[in-house]
N, C-alpha and C positions, 0 to 999 in steps of 0.2 A: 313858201320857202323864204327864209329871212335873206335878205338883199341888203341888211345896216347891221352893224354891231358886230358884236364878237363872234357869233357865226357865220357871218356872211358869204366867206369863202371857204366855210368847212364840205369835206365831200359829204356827199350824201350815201343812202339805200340805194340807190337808183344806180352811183355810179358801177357800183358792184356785183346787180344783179345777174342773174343766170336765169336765161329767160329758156331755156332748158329743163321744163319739171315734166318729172314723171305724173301723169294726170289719170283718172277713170271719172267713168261714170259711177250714178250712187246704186245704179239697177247689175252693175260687172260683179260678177260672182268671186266670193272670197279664191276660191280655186283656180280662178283665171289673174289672181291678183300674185300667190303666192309665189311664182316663179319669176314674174316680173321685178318683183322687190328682193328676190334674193341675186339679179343680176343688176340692179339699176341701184339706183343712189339711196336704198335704203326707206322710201319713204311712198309713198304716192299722194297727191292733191287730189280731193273729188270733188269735181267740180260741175255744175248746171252745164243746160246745151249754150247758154249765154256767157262762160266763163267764170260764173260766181263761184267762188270758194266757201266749201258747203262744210268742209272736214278733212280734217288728214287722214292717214294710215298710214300707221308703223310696223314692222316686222311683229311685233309685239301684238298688235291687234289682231293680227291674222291666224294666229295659232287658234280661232275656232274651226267652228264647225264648216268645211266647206260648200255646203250650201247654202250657206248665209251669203248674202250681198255687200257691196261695199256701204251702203248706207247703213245694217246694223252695226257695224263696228266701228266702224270711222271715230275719231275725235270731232266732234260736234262744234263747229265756231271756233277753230284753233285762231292763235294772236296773229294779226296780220299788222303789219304796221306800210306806212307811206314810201314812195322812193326820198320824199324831202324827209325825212329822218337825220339828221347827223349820223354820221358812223361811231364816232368814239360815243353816242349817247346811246343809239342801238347793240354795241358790243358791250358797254356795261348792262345791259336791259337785260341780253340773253345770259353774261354769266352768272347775275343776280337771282333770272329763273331757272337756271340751271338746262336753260336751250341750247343746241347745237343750232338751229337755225331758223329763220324768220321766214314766213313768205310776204312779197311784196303785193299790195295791191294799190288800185285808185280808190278814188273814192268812192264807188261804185261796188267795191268788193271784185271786181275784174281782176283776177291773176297777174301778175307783169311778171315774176320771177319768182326766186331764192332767194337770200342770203345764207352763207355758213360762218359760223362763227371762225371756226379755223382757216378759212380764208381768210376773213377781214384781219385775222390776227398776225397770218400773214403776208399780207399786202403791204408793198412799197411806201405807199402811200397812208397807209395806216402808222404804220411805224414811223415815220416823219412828226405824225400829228401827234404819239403817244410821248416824241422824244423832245418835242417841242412843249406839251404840257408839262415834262417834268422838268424843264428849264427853272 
């Protein structure tokens, strides 16, 4: 995490996260996934018994076959990025790929959280730094 220069005191991924995700294993059956994702935040993490982040799932993915497991459909190696990320560098990253939100991990691949884009967009603190860059 930069400690000199022009970022030094920028917030981070970290400060933002939502260490709140909705998680399965990769053996949890599509079926047992589909109602959870239509009441929970749209998404699920699948993750190892060690917390590694294996793949996403989206509402989108689940529309198979329900007895498939969460490992055949899952997004395979989704983008994780660091909590030492900048914010204004990681909200241009998601609007450029066209993400709604990032998961955070160590370096280890170990889950820490979330990011949403439309959080960071609307945070106090974001908007401070956005109104400051366009100074």
């Amino acid at each position: 995490m930069p400690t000199e220069g022009k970022e030094a005191g920028a917030p981070r991924a970290g400060t933002l996260l939502d260490a709140q995700v909705p998680t399965c294993s990769p053996d949890e059956s599509v079926s047992a996934l589909q109602g959870r994702l239509q009441s929970s935040s749209d998404f699920c993490v699948v993750l190892n018994p060690a917390r590694i982040v294996l793949g996403l799932i989206q509402p989108s993915d689940i529309k198979a076959i329900s007895k498939l497991k969460a490992a055949e459909v899952m997004q395979i190696a989704p983008k994780t990025v660091r909590p030492s990320v900048p914010l204004q560098s990681l909200i241009e990253s998601l609007r450029s790929s066209k993400k709604d939100l990032a998961l955070v991990t160590n370096p280890e691949g170990k889950l820490m959280g979330v990011v949403r884009l439309q959080v960071l967009e609307q945070h106090p603190l974001v908007k401070t730094i956005q109104n400051v860059g366009a100074s």
